[in-house]
MIFI-799222 format. One record per residue: residue in one letter; x, y, z of N, C-alpha, C in turn. Coordinates in steps of 0.1 Angstrom, whole numbers, plus 5000, padded with zeros to 4 digits. Layout:
! MIFI-799222
aXYZXYZXYZ...
! end
This chain:
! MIFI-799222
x586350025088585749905093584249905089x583650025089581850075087581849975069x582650075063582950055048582949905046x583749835055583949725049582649605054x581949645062580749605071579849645059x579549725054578749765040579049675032x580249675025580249595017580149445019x580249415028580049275031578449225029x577849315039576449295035575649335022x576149415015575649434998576149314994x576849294996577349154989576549074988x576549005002575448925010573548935003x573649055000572549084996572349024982x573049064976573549104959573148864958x573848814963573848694967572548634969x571748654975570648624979569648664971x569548754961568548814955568848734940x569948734937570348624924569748484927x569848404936569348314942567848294944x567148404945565848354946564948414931x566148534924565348514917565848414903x566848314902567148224894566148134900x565748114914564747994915563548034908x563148164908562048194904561348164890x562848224887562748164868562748074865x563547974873563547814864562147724870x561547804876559847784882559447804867x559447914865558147964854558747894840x560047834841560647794832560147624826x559847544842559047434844557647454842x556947564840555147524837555347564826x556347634822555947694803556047564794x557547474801557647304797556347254795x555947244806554847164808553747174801x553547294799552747374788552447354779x553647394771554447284757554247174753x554347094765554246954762552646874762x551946964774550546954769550047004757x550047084751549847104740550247034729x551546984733552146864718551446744723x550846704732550046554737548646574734x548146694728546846714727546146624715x544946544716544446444704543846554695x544246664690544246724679543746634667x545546514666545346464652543646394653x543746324665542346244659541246314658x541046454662539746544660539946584648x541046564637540846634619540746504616x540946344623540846244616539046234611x538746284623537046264625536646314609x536846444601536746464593537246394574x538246274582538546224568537046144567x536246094576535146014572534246094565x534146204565533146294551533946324539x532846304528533046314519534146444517x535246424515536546544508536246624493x535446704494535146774487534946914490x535047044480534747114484535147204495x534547264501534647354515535247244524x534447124531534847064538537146994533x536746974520538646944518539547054520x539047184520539447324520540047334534x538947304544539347304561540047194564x539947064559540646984565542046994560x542547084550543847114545544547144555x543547304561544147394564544247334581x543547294583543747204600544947104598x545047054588546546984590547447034591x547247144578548547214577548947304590x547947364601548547434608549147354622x548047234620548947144632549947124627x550647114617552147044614553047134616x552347284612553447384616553647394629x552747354642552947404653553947254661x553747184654554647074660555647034654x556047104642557647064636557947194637x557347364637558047414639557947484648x556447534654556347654664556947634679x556447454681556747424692558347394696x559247334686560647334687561147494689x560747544684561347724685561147734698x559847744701560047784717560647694724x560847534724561847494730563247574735x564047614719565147704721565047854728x563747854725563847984733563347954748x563647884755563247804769564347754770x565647724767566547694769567847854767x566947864759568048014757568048134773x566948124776566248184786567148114801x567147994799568147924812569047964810x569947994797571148034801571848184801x570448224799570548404807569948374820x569648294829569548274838570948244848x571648144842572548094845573948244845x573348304835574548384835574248574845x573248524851572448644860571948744849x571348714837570648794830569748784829x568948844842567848794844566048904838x567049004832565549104826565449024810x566948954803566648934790565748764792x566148704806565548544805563948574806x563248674818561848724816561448794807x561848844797561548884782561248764775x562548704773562148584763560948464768x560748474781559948384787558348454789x558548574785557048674787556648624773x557948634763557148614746556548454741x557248354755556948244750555448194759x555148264767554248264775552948294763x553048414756552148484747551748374735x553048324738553048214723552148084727x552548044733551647944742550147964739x550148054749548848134744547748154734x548348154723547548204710547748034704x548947974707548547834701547347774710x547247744725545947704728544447744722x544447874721543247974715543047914701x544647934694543547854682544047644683x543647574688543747474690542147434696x542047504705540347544705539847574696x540147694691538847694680539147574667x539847514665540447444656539547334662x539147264672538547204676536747204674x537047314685535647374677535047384663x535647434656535547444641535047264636x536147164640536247054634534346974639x534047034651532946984661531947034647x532547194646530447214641530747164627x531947174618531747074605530846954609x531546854616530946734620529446724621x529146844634527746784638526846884631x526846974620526147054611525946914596x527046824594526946714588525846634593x526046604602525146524611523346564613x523946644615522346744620521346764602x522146794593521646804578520946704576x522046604580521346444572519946414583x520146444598519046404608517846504603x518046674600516646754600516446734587x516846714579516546754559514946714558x515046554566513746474563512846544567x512946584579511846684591511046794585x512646834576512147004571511346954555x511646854550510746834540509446794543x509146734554507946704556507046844564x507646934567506947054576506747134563x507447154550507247194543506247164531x506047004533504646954526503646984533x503647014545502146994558501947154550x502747264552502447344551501847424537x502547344527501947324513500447294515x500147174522498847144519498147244528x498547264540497547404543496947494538x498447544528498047664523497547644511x497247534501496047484493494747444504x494747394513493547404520492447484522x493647614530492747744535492647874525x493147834512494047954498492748064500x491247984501490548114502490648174512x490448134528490848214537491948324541x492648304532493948354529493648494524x492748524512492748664506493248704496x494148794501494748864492496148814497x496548774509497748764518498348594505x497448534496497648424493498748424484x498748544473500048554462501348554474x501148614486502248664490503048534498x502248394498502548284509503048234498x502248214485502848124477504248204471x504548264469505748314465507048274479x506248314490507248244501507948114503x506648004496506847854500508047804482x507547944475508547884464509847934467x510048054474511948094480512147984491x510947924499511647844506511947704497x511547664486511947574480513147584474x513347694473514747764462515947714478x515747794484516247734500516447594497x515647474498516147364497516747294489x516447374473517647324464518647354468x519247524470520547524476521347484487x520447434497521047334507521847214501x520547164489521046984484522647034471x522947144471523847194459524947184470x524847254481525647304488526347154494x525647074497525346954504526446884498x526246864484527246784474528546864471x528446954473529947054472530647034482x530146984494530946924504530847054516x530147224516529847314520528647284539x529447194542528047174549527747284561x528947364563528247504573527447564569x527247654556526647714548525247624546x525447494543524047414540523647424549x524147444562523647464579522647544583x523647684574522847834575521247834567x521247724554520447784546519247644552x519547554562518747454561517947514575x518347564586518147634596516947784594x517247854581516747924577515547864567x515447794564514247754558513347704569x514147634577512947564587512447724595x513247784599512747964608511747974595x511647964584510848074572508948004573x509847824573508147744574507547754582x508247784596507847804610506747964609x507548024603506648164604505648184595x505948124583505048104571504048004580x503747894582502847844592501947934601x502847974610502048044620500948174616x501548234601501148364596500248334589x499748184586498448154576497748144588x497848054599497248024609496148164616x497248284614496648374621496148434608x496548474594495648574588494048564587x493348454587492348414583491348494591x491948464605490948494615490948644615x492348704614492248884610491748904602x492048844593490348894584489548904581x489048814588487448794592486948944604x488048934614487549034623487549184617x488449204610488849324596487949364589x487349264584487049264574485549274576x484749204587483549174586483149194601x483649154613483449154630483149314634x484549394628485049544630483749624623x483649624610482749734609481249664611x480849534613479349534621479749634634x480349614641480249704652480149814649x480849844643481050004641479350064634x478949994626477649994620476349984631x476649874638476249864648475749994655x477450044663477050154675476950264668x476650294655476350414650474850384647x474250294644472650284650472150314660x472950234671472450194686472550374687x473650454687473550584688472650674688x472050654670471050744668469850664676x469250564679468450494688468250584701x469050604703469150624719468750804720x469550874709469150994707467851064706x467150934697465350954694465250944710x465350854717464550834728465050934742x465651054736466051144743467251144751x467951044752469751084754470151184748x470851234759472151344753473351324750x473951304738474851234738476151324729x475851414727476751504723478451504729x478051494739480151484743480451314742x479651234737480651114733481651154718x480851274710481251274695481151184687x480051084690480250954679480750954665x480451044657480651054645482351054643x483051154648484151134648485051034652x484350974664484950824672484750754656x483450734653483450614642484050644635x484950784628485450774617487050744615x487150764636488850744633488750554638x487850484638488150354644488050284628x487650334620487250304609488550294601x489150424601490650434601491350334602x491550384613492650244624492150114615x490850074613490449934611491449904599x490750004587491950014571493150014574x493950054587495550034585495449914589x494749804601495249724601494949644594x493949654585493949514573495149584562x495449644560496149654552497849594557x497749604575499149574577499049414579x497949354579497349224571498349204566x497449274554497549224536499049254535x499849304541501449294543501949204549x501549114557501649014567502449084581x502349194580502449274594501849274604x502049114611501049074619500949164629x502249144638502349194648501549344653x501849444644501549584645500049554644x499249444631498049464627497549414641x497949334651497449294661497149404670x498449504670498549594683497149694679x497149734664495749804664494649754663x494349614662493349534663493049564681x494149514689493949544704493249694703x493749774695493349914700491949974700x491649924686489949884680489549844689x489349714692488449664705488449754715x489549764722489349834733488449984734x488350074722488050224717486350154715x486150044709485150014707484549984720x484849884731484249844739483949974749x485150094751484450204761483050264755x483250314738482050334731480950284737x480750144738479850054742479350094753x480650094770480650134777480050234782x480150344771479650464778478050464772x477650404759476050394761475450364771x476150224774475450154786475250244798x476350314800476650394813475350484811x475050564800473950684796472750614800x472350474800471650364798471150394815x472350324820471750334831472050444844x472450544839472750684848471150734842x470350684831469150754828468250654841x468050544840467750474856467850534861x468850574874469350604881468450784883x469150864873468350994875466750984880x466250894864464850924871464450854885x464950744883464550634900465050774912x465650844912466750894922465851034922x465451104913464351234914463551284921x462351194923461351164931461851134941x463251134949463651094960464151214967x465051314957465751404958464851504966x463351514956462951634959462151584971x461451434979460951424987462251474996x463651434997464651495005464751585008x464651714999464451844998463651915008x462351845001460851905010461451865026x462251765031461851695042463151815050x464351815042464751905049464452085050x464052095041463552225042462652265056x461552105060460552145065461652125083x462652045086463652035095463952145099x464352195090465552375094464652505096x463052495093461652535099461852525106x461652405114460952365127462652345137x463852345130465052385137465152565143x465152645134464852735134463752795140x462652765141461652755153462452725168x463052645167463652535183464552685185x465252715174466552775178465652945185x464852945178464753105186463853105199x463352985203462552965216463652935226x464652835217465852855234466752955229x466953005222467653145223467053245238x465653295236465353335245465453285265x465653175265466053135276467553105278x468153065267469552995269470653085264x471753055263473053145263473553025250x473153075235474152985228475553065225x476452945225477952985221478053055206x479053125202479053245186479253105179x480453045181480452905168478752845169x478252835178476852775178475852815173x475852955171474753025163475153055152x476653045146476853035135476552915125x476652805132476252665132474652675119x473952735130472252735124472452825109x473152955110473352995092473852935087x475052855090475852755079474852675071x473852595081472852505077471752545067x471652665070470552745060471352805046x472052835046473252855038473252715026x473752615032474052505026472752435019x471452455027470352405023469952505008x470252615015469552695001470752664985x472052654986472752604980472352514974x471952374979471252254978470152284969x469352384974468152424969468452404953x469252524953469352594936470152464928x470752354935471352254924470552194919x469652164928468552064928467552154914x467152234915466852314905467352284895x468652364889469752324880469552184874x469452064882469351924879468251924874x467051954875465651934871465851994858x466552114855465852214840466852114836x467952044837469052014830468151864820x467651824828466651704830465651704819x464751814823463551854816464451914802x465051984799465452074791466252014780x467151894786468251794781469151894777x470151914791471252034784472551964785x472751854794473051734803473151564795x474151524798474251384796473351314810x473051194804472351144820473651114832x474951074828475951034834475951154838x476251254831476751394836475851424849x474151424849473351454860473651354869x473951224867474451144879475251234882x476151214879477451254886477151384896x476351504895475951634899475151554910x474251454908473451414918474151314931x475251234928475851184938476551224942x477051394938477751484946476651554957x475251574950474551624961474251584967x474451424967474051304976474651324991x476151364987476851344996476651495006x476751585000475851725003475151745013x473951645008472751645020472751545027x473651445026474151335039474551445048x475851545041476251645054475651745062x474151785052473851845058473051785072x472551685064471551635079472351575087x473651525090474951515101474951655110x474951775103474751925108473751955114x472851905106471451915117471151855126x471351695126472051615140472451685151x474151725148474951755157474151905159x473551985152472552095158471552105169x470751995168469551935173469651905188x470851805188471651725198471851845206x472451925202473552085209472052145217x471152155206469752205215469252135228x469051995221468551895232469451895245x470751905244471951945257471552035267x470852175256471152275265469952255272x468852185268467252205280467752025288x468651945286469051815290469051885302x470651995301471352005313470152115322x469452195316468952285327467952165336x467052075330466351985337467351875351x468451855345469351815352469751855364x469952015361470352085371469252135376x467352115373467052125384466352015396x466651865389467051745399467951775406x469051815400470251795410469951915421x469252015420469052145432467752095445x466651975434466151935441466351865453x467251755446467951635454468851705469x469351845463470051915471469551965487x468452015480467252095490466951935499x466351845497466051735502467051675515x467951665510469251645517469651755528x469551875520469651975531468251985543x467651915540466151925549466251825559x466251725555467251595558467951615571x468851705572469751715584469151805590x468451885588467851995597466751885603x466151785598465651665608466151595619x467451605613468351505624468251585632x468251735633469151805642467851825655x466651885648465351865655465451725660x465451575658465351475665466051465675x466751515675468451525685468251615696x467451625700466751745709468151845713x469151875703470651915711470152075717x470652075725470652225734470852325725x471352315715471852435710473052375697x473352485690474052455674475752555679x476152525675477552575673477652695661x478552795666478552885652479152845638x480152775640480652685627479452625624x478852565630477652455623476852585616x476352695619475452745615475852795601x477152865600477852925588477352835577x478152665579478652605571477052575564x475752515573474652515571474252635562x474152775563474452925561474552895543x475952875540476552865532476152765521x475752665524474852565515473452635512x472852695517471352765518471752865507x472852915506473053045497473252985489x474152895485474752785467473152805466x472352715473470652655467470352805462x470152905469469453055464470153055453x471453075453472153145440472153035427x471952865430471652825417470552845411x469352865422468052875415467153015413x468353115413468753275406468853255391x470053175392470953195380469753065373x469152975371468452915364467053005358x467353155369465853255365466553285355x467553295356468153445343468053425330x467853535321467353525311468353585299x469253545294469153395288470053275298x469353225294470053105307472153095301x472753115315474253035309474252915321x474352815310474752725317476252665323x477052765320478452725325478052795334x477852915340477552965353476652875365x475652825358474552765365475352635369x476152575357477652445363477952495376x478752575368479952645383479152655395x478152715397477052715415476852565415x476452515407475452395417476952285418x478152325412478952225420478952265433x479452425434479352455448478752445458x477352445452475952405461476252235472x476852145457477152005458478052005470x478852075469480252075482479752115497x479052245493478452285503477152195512x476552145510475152035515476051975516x477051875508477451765517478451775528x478951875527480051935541478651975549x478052035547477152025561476051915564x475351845556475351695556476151605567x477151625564478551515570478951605583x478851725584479151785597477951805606x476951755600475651735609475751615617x475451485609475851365614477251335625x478251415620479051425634479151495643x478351625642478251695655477051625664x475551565657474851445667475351345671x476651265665477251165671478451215685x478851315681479551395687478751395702x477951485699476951545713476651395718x475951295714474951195715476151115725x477751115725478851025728479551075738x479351235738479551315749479151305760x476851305762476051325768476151155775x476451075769476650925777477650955784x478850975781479750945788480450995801x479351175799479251255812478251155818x477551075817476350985827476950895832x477850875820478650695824479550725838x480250855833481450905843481050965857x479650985861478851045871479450895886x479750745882479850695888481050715897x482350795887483550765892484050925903x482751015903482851165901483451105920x482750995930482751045943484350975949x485450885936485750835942487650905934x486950985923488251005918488051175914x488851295922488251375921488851455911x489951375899490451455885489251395880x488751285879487651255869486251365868x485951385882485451515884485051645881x486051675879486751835877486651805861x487351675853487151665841485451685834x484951625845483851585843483051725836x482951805850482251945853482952045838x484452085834484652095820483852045807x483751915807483151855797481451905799x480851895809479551945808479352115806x480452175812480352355804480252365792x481552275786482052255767480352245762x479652125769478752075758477152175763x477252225771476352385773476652465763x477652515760478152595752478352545738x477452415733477652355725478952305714x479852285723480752245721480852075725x480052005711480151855711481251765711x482251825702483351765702484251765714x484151945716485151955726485251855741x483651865744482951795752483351645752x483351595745483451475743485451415741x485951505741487251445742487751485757x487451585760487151585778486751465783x485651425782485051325790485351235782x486251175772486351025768487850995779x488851145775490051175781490451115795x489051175803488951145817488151005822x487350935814487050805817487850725814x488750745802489450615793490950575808x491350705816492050705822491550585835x490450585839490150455846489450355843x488750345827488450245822488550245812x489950175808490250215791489350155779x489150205772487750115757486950175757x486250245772485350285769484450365758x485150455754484850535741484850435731x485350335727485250265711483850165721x484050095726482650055733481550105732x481150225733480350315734479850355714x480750385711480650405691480250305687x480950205690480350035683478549985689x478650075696476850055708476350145700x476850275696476150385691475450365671x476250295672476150235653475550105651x475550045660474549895657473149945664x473050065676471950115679471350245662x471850245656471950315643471550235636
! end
């Protein structure tokens, strides 16, 4: 039953694959038709007709043979063949032979093919006969008239010309040889060819034009522009030499003898009509000439420059020289009082160091100068390096100076700030005397104590010899902490006492009628005997507020507007 369930579906299969691929082929069998027949509908014939209207001679009767002849073969015979073989193909279709019907239908595919390809160019072909006809009879006139303009030019300009002149007129006679063979070719009925040679004459007059246009003027620059210069800067040269330039590393002699050179190849690539190249070395000339130029001028005015710049250098010199004296003076007067840092006193030799450096270029520049061992550019150049030199040094001496003026800034500073200190600390020892208080607390005395010693120990460390000022920092902050903690614990221990001493008076009223107020009372006045202000005072605020509450902030707000 399996077996025969197999076979039924191979079957089934076998069936359906015949089927779709006969549809397939009589598909490809219908565009190759169609194909065919576009090709046999194609107006071919009337594109070789276009050609019976020119003269049949020659080359042109030669192609119009052969364009008939191959359209007739493809329509009586190429195209009937593949017919049969498009029909042959159906009936290996028909008979499920279907690898021989896509064979014969792959070759007629190919055939197709190569008839389109040349049916195009067959078209093509018939186009540029036609419009190379066309175009002959339209340029001929053009090109004879560009060829007279250019005749009369080159009788015009024949002297400007030179020696380049045998070589134009032998041109304008091959381009005339050119136009006979055009008019030969013309009448033989060849008109592609008369195409080639009428196309090429007009490119020949075009360049023959343009190459008169430009020789005249190369040879004038060649010939006459190039060596005035050159003549020129080998005067200007020795000029400049009398008047004491150094000018030995330009090498003039050698520069003039290769530009001189160069000049001779390019009039000779001239006199070959080798424009292009004679251009590129004409560019080169100028350019070799104009730095020549450039670097006189430069010697010209770097000799300005030196001397304007001399008289300036050495007033520079003198002025720092006389700086790093009178630095060097500064530096060993606060040495003896002050503590400089190792990078800081290294600072001061670097500067002496660099000056005396400075010293000896500056020297160097002068004999170079006086002696002429030196281009003037060259001493520039030496000189706006040392420009920049002694810009740096005096930035050094700056940031030197500045470092000095810091260290006597800050000692002056710090002894305002010890004064200011002392003041303030005096200050409260007034309050304390106004305050007639019974007596000081041992905290109060310490903390007071302890400010008095910062003051002694900053103005120890301001004796010492060499002064350090990061030490002398470190005390007088602490001095700072110290005065104003006892400052500020002054002011509240007299507010303290001053709020206490009311309030035991205030509370004297309530002593006969409340007898914890009392007893509070008698406490708060031992505390503040034993000068204990605070303590005193939160006693006696404790024990009034209990039968007249406010009274304490009542009392502060009375105590500060009476302030």
């Amino acid at each position: 039953m399996i077996y025969v369930v197999i076979a039924i579906v191979t079957f089934l299969a076998l069936i359906l694959y015949g089927a779709m691929s006969r549809r397939k082929i009589y598909k490809e069998i219908d565009r190759l038709e169609a194909w065919k027949m576009q090709i046999m509908n194609r107006p071919l014939t009337d594109e070789i007709s276009k050609v019976k209207g020119m003269a049949m001679i020659g080359e042109t009767e030669e192609k119009f043979e052969l364009w008939r002849q191959e359209w007739d073969e493809i329509v009586t015979t190429r195209l009937p063949n593949l017919e049969e073989d498009l029909f042959d193909s159906e009936e290996y279709t028909d008979k499920y032979r279907f690898k021989k019907a896509r064979t014969v239908l792959n070759d007629v595919n190919h055939a197709l093919e190569r008839m389109d390809v040349r049916m195009k160019e067959i078209t093509s072909e018939i186009n540029e006969l036609v419009t190379s006809e066309e175009l002959n009879r339209e340029e001929i006139v053009e090109a004879k008239e560009k060829l007279q303009e250019t005749k009369k030019y080159y009788l015009t300009h024949i002297r400007a010309l030179g020696q380049t002149a045998t070589i134009f007129d032998k041109e304008l006679d091959e381009i005339k040889v050119l136009f006979e063979t055009f008019e030969e070719l013309t009448v033989q009925g060849s008109h592609l060819e008369a195409r080639q040679k009428l196309v090429e004459s007009l490119n020949r007059i075009t360049v023959c034009k343009t190459q008169m246009e430009s020789v005249p003027e190369l040879l004038v620059i060649l010939q006459s522009d190039i060596p005035g210069n050159l003549k020129d800067l080998g005067t200007g040269f020795d000029e400049m030499e009398q008047q004491g330039y150094v000018l030995h590393h330009i090498g003039i002699e050698k520069e003039l003898e290769s530009l001189k050179d160069l000049n001779e190849k390019a009039l000779e690539k001239v006199l070959e009509l080798d424009l292009d190249s004679a251009q590129k070395d004409l560019d080169e000339l100028t350019n070799k000439i104009d730095q020549l130029y450039e670097m006189l001028e430069s010697e010209v005015h770097s000799k300005q420059f030196v001397i304007k710049q001399r008289a300036a250098f050495s007033s520079t010199i003198e002025n720092l020289q006389i700086r790093i004296e009178k630095l060097k003076q500064e530096t060993e007067v606060v040495s003896n009082t002050y503590f400089i840092e190792q990078n800081e006193a290294e600072m001061q030799k670097k500067i002496e160091k660099l000056f005396h450096k400075l010293e000896g270029r500056f020297m160097i520049i002068q004999e170079s100068i006086d002696e002429k061992r030196e281009s003037f550019s060259v001493i520039r150049e030496m000189m706006e390096e040392m420009q920049k030199q002694m810009e740096e040094l005096e930035r050094s001496q700056k940031v030197y100076e500045e470092m000095l003026h810091n260290l006597r800034k800050d000692e002056l500073d710090t002894k305002q700030s010890l004064k200011a200190l002392r003041k303030k600390l005096l200050e409260a020892r007034r309050m304390v005397q106004k305050s007639n208080l019974p007596g000081l607390p041992e905290h109060y005395l310490i903390t007071i104590g302890k400010a008095e010693e910062y003051i002694i120990e900053v103005s120890k460390k301001l004796d010492e010899k060499p002064l350090e000022m990061s030490d002398v920092s470190y005390v007088l902050n602490k001095a700072h902490e110290a005065v104003d903690e006892g400052y500020e614990e002054t002011s509240a221990m007299i507010e303290n006492a001053i709020l206490a001493e009311k309030l035991i008076q205030y509370g004297n009223r309530f002593r006969s009628s409340n007898q914890t107020v009392s007893i509070r009372l008698i406490e708060a006045e031992i505390a503040f005997r034993n000068y204990q202000y605070e303590d005193a005072l939160q006693i006696a605020a404790d024990a009034i507020e209990r039968v007249q509450p406010g009274i304490l902030k009542e009392m502060e707000i009375n105590l500060k507007s009476h302030v």
